[in-house]
N, CA, C and O atoms as a DFTB+ gen file, in Angstrom:
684 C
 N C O
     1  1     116.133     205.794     107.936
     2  2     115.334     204.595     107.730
     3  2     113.930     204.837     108.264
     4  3     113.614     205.383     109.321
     5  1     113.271     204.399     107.463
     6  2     110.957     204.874     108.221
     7  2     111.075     203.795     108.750
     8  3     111.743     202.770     108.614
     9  1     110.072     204.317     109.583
    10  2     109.896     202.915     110.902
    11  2     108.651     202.036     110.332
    12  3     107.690     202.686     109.920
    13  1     108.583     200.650     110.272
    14  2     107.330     199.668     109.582
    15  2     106.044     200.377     110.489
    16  3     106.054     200.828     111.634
    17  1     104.697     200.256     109.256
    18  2     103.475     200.876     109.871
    19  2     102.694     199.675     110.511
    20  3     102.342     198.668     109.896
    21  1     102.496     199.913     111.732
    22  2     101.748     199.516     112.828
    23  2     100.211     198.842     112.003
    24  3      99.632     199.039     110.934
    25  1     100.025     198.041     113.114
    26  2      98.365     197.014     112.590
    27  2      97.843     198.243     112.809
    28  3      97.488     198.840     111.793
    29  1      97.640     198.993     114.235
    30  2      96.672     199.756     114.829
    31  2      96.825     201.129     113.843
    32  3      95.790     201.741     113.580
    33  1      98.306     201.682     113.220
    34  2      98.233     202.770     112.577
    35  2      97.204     202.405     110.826
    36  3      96.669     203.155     110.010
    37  1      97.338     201.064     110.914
    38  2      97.109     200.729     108.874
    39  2      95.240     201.067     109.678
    40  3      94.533     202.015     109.339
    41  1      94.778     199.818     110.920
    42  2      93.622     199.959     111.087
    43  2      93.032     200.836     111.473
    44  3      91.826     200.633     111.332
    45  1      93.330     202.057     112.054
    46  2      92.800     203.439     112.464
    47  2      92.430     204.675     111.111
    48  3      91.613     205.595     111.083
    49  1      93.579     204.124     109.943
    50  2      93.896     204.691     108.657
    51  2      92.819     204.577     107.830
    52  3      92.687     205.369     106.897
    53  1      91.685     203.326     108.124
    54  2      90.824     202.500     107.305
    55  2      91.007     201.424     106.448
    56  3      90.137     201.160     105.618
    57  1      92.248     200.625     106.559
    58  2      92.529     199.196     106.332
    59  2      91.774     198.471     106.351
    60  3      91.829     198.003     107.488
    61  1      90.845     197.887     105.701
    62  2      90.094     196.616     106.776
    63  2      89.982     195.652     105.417
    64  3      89.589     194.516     105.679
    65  1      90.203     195.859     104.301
    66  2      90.168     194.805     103.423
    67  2      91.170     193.568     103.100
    68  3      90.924     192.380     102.893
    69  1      92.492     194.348     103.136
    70  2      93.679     193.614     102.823
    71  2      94.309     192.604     104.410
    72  3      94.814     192.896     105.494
    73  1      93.865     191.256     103.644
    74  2      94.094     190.394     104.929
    75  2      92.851     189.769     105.216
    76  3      92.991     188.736     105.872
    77  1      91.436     190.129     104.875
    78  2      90.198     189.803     105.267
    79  2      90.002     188.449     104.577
    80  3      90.159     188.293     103.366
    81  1      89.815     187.935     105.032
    82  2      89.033     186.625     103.652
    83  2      88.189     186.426     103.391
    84  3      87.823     185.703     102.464
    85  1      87.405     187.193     104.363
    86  2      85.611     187.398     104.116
    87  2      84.995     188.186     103.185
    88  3      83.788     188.070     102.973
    89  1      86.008     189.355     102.326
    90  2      85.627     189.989     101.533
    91  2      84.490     189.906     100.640
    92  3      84.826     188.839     100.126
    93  1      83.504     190.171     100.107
    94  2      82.287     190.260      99.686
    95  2      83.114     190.802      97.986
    96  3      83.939     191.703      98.144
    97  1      82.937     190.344      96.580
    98  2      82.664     190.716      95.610
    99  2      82.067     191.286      95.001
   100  3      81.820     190.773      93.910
   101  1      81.418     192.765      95.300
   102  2      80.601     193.499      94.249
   103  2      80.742     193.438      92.764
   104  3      81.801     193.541      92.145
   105  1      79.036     193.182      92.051
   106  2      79.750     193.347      90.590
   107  2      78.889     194.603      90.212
   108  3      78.567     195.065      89.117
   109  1      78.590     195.056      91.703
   110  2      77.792     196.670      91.062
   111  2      78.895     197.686      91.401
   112  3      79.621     197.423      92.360
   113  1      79.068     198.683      90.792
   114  2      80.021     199.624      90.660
   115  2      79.465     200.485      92.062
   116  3      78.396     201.046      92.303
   117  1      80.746     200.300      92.865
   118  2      81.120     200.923      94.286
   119  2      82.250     201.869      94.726
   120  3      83.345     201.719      95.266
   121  1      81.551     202.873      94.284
   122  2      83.364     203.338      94.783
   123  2      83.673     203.722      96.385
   124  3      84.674     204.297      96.815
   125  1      82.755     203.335      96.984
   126  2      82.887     203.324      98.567
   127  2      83.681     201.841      99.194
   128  3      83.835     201.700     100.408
   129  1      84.121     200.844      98.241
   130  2      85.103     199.981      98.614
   131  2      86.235     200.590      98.916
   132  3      86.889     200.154      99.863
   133  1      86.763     201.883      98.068
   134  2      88.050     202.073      98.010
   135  2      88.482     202.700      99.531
   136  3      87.756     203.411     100.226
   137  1      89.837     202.252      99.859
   138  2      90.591     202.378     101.066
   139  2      91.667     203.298     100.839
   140  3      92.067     203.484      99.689
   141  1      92.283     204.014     102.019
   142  2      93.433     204.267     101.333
   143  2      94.658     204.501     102.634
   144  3      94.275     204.388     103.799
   145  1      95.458     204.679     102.473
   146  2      96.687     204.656     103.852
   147  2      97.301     205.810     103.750
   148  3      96.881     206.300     102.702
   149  1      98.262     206.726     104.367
   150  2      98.867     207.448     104.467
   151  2     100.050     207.484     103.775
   152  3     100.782     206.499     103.875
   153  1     100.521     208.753     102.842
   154  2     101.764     208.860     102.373
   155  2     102.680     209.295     103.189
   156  3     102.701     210.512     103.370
   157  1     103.582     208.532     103.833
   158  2     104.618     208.627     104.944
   159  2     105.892     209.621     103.928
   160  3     106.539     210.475     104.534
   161  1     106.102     209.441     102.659
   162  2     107.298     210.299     102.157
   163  2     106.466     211.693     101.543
   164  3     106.452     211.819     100.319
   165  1     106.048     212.323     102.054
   166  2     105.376     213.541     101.967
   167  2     106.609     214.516     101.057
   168  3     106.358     215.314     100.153
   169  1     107.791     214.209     101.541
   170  2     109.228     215.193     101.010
   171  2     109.411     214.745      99.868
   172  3     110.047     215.454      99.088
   173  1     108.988     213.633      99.488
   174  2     109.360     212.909      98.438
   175  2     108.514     212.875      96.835
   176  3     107.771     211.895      96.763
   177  1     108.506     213.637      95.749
   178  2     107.245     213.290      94.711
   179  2     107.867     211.977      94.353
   180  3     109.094     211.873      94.342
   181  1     107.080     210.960      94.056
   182  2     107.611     209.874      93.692
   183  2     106.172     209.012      92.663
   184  3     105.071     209.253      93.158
   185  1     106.142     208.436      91.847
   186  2     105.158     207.616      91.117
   187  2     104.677     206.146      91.646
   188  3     105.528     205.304      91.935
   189  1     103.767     205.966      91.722
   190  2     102.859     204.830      91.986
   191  2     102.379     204.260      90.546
   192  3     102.093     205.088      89.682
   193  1     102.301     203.178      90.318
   194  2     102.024     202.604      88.949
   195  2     101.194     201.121      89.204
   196  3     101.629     200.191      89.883
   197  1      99.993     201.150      88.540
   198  2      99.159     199.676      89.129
   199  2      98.948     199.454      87.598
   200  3      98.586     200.275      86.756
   201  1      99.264     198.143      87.453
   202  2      98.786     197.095      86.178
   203  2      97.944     196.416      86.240
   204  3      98.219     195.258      86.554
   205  1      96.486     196.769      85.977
   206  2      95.288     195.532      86.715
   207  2      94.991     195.265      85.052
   208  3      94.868     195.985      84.061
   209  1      94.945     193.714      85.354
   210  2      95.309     192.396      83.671
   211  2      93.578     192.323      83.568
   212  3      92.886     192.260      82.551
   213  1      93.221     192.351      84.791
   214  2      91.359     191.377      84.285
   215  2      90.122     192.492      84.828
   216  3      89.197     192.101      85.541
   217  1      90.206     193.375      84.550
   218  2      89.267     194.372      84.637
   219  2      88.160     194.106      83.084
   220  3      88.457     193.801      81.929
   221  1      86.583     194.449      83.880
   222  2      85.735     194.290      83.130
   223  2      84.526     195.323      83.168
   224  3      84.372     196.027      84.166
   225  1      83.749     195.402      82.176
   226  2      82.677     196.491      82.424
   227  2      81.591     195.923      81.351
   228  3      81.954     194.984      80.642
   229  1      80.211     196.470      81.188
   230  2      79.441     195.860      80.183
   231  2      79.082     197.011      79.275
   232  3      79.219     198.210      79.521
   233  1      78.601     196.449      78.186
   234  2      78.566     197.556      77.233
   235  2      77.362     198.074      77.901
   236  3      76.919     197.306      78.755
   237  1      76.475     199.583      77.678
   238  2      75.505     199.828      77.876
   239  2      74.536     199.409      76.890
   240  3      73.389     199.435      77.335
   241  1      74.647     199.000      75.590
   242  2      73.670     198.541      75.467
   243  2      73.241     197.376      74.783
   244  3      72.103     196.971      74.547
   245  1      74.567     196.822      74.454
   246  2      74.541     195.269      74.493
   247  2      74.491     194.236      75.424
   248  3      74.057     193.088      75.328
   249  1      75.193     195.054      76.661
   250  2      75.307     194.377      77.831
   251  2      76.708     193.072      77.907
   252  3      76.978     192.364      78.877
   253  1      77.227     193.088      76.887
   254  2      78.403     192.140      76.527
   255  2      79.315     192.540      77.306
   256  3      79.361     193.716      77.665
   257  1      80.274     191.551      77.734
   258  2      81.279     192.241      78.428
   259  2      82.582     192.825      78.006
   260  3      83.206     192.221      77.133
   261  1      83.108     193.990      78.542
   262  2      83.967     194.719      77.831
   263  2      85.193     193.882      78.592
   264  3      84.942     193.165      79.561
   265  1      86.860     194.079      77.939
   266  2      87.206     193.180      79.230
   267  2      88.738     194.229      79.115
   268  3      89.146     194.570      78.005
   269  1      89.225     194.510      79.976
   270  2      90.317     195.823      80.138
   271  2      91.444     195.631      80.561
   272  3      91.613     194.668      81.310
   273  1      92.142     196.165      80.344
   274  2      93.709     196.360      81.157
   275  2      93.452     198.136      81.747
   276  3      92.841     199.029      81.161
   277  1      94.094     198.187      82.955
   278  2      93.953     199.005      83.126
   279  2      95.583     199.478      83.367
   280  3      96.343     198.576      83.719
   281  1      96.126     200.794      83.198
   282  2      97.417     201.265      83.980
   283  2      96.698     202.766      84.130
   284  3      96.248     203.572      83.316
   285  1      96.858     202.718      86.032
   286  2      96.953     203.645      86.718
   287  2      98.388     204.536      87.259
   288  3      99.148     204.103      88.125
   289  1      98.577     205.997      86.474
   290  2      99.851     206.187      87.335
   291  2      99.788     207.591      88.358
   292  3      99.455     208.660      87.845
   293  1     100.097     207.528      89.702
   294  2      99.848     208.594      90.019
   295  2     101.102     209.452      91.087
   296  3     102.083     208.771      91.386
   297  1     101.058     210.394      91.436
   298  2     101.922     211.313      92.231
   299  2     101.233     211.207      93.337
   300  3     100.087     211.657      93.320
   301  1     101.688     210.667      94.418
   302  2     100.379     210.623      95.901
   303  2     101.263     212.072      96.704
   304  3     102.400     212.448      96.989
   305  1      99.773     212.512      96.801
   306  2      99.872     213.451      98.004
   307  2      99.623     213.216      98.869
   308  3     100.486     212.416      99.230
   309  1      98.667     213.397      99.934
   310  2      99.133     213.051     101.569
   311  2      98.212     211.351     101.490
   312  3      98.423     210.474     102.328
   313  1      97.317     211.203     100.440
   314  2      96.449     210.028     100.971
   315  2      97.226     208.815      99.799
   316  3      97.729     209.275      98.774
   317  1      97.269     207.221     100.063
   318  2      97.148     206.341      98.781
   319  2      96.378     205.523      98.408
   320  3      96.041     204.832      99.369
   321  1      95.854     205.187      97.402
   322  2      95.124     203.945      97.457
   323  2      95.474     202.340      98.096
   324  3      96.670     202.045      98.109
   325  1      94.817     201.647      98.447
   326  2      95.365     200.285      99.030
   327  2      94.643     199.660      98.091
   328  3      93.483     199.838      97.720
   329  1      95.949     198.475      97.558
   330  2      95.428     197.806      96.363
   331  2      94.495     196.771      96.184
   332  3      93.935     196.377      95.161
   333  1      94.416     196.368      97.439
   334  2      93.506     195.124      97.298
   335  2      91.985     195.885      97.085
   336  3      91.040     195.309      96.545
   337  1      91.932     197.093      97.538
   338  2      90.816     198.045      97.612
   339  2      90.231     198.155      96.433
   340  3      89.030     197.986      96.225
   341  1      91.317     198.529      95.382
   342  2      91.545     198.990      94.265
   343  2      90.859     197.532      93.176
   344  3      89.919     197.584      92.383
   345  1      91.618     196.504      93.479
   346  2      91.164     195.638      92.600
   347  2      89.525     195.101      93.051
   348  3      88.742     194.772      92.160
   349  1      89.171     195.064      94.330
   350  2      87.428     195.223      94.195
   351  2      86.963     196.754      93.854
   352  3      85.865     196.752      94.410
   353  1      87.002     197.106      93.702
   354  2      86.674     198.334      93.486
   355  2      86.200     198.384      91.759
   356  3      85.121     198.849      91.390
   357  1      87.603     197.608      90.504
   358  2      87.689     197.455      89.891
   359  2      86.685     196.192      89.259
   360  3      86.295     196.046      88.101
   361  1      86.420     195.331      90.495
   362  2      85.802     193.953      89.882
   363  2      84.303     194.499      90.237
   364  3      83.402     193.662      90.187
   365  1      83.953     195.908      90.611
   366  2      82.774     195.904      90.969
   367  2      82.029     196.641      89.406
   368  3      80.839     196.639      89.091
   369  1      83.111     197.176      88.705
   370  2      82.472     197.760      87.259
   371  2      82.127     196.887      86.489
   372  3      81.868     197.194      85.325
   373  1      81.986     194.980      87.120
   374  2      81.805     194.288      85.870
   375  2      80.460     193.818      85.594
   376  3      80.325     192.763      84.974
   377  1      79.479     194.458      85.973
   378  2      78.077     194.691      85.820
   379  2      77.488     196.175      84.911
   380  3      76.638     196.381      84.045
   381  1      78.414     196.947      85.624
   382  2      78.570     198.492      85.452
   383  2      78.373     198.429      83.621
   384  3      79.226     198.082      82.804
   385  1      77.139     198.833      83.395
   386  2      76.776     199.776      81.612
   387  2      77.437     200.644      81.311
   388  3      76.879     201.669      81.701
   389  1      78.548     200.920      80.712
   390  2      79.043     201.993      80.085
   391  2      80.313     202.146      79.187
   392  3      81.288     201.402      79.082
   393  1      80.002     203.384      78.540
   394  2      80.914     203.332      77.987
   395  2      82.301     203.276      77.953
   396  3      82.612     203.910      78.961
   397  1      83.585     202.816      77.282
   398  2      85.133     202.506      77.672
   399  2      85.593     204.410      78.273
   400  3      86.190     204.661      79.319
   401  1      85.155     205.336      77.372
   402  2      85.436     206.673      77.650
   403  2      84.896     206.687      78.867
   404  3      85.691     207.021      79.745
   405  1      83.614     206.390      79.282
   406  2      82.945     207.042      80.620
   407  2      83.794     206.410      81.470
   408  3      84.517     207.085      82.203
   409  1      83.828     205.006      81.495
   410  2      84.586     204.168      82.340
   411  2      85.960     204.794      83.001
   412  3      86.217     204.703      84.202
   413  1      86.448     205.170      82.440
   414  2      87.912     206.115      81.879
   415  2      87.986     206.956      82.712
   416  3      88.756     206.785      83.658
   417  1      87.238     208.070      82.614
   418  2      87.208     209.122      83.230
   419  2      86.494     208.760      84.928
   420  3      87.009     209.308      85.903
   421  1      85.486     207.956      85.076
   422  2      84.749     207.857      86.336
   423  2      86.023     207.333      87.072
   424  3      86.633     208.082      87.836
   425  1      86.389     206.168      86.866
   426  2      87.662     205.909      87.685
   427  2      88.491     206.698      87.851
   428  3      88.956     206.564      88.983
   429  1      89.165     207.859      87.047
   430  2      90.049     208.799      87.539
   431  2      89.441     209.918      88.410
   432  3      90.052     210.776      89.047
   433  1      88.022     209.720      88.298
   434  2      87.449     211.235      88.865
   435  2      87.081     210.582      90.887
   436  3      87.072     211.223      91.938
   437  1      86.799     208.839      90.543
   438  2      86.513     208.795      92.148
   439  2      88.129     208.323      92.858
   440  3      88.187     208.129      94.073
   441  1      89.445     208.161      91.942
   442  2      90.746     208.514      92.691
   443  2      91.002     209.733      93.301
   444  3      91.392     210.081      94.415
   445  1      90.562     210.490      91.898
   446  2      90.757     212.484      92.680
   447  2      89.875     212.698      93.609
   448  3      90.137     213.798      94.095
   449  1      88.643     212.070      94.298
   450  2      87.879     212.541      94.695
   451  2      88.412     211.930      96.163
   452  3      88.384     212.523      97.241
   453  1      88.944     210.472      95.875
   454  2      89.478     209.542      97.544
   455  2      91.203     209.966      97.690
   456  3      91.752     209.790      98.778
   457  1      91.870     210.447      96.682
   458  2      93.071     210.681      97.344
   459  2      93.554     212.255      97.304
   460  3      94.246     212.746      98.197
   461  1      93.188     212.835      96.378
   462  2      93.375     214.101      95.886
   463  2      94.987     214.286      95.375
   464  3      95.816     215.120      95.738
   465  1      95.082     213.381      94.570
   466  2      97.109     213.329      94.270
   467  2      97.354     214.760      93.596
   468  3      96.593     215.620      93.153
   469  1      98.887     214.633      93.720
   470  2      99.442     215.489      92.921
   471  2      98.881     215.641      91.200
   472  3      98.171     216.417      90.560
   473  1      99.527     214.635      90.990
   474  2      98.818     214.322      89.395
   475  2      98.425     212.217      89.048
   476  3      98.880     211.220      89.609
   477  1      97.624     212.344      88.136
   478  2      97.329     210.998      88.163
   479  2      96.852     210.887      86.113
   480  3      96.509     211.735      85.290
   481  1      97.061     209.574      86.058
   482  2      96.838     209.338      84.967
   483  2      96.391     207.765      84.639
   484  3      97.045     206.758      84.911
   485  1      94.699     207.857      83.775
   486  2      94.396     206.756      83.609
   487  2      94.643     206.011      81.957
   488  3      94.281     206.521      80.897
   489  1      95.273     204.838      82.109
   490  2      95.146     204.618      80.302
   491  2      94.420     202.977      80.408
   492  3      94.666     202.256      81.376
   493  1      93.727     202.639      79.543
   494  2      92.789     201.891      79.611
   495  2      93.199     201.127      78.288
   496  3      93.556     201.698      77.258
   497  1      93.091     199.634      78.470
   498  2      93.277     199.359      76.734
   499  2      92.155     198.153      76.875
   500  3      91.997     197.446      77.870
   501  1      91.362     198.085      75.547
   502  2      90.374     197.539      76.157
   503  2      90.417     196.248      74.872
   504  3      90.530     196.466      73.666
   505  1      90.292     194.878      75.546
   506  2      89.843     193.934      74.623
   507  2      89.335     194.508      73.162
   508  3      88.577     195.477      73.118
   509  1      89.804     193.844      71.964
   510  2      89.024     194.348      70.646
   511  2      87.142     193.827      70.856
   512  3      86.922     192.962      71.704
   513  1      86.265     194.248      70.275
   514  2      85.047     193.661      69.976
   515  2      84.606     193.979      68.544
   516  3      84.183     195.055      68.120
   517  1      84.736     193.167      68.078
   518  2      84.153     193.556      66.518
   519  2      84.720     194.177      65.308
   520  3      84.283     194.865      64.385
   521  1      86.293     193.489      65.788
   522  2      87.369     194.398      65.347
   523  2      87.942     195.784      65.330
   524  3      88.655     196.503      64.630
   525  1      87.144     195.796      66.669
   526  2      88.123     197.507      66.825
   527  2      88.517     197.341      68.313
   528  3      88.131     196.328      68.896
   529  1      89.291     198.305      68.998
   530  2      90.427     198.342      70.236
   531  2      90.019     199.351      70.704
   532  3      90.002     200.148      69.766
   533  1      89.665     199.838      71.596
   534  2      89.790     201.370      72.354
   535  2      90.345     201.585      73.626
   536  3      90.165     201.107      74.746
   537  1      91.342     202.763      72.944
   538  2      92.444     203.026      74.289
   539  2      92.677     204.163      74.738
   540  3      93.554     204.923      74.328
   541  1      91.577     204.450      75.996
   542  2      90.980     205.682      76.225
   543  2      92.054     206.225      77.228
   544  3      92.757     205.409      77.824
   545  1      92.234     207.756      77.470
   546  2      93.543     208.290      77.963
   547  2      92.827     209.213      78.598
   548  3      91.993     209.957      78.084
   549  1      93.431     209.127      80.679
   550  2      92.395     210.397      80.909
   551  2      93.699     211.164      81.971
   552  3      94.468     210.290      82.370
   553  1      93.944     212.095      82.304
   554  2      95.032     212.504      83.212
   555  2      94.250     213.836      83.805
   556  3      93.315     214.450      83.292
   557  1      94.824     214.042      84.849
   558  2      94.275     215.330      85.541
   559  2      95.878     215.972      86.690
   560  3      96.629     215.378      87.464
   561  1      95.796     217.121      86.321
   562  2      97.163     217.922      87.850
   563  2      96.565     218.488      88.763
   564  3      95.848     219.363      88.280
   565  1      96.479     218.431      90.010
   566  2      96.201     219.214      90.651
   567  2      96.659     220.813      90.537
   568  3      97.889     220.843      90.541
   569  1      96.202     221.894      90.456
   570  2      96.654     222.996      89.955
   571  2      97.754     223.518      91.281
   572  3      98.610     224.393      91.153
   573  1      97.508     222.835      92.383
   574  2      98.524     223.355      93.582
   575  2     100.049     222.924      93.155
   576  3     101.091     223.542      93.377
   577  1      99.873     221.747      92.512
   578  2     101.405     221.568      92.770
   579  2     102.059     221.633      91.616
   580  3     103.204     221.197      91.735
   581  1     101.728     222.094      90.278
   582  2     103.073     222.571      89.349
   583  2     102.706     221.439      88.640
   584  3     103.886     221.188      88.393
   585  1     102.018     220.377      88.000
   586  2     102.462     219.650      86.933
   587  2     101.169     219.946      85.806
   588  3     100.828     218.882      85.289
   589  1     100.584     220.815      85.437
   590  2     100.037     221.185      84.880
   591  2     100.767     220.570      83.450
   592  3     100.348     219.680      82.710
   593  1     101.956     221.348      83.354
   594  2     102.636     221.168      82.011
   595  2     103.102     219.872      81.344
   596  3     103.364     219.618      80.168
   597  1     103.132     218.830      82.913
   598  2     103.339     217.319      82.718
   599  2     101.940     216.849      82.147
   600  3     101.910     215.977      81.279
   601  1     100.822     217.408      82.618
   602  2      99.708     216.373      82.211
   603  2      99.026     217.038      80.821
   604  3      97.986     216.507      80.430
   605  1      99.515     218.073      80.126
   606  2      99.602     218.493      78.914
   607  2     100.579     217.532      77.786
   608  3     100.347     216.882      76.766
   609  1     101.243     217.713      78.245
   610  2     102.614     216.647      77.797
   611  2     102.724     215.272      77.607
   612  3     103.426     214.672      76.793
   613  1     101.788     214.743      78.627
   614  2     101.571     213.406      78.512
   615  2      99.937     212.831      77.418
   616  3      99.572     211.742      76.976
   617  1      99.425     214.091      77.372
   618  2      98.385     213.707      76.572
   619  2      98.911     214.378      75.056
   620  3      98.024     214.795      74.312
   621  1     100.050     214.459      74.700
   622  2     100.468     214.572      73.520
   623  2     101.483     213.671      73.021
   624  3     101.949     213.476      71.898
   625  1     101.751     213.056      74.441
   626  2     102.490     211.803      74.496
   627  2     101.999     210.631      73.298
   628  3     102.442     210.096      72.282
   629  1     100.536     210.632      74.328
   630  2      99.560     209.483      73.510
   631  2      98.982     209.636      72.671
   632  3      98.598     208.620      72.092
   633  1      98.642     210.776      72.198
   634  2      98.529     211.336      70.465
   635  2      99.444     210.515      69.666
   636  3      99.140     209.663      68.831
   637  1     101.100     211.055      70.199
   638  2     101.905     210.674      69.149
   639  2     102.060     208.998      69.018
   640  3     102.447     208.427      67.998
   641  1     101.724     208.428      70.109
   642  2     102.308     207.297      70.232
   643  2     101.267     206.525      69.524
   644  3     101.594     205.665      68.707
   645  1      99.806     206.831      69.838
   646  2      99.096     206.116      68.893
   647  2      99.071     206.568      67.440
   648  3      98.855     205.834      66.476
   649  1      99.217     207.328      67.424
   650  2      99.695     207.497      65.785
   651  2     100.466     206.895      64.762
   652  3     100.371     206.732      63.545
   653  1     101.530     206.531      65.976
   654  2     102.857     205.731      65.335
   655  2     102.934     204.412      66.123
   656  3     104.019     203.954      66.481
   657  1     101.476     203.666      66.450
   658  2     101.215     202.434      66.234
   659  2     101.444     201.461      65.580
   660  3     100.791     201.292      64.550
   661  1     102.271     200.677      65.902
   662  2     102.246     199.691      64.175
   663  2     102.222     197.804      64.789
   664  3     102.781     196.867      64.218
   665  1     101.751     197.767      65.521
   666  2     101.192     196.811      66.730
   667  2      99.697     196.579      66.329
   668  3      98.812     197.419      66.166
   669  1      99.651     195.183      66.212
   670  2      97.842     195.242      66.071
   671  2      97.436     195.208      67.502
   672  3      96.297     195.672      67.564
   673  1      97.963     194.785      68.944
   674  2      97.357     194.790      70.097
   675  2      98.978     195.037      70.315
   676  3     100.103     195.083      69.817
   677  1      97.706     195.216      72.082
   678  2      98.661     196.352      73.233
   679  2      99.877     194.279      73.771
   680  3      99.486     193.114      73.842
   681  1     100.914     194.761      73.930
   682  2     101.204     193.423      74.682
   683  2     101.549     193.422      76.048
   684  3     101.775     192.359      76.627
């Protein structure tokens, strides 16, 4: 049985958002909000999976707002994200100009950069505008730990799967 993590172990870890009520809302894109805690099952590969419903970003050059689902899935290695972190972090791209692809990839590149996981994978489905949908797919393995062949695999996953779409939206 793991023993429950301590105030002083979460706050020494860099906790300081979850629980605050004073929290501040950025709507400029920050990725120095993000927090993260310790992976206590180190023996363990195991998946992390976040469903964020109201994620937003602006077009670059309409400036309209894009409006997203996001699913994050990842393999944590020694660091994790803390979610409340995660969802400002997320509400801070809703000023943020850019494109659904850039969007895509920047968020997976400042996870690899704050946790360094095993493997991680971003899929994005984004509100239609103007009658079209874009559902941008970004994954990365760390080359240390062997899933190279998973994050090959999974991006042929979503080849096939959007192919054999027959759904007008994601539900």
């Amino acid at each position: 049985m793991s023993e429950l993590r301590s105030k002083d172990e979460l706050r020494e870890g860099g906790i300081s958002l979850l629980g605050n009520t004073g929290v501040k809302y950025s709507t400029d894109y920050d990725p120095s909000i993000l927090e993260t805690f310790d992976n206590k099952h180190l023996d363990n590969d195991y998946t992390v999976t976040f469903d964020a419903y109201e994620g937003s970003s602006s077009c670059p050059i309409t400036h309209q707002p894009d409006m997203f689902k996001l699913v994050l899935t990842y393999i944590p290695n020694i660091k994790m994200v803390e979610s409340k972190s995660m969802k400002l972090y997320l509400f801070s791209f809703r000023n943020h100009g850019d494109f659904h692809e850039d969007v895509t990839n920047i968020i997976m590149k400042d996870l690899i950069a704050l946790m360094d996981p095993k493997y991680i994978e971003i899929r994005m489905i984004f509100s239609p505008r103007g009658g079209i949908s874009i559902f941008p797919f970004a994954n990365w393995a760390n080359p240390d730990f062997g899933y190279q062949d998973l994050a090959y695999r999974r991006k042929l996953d979503i080849i096939r799967d959007c192919s054999n779409r027959t759904v007008k939206y994601d539900s």
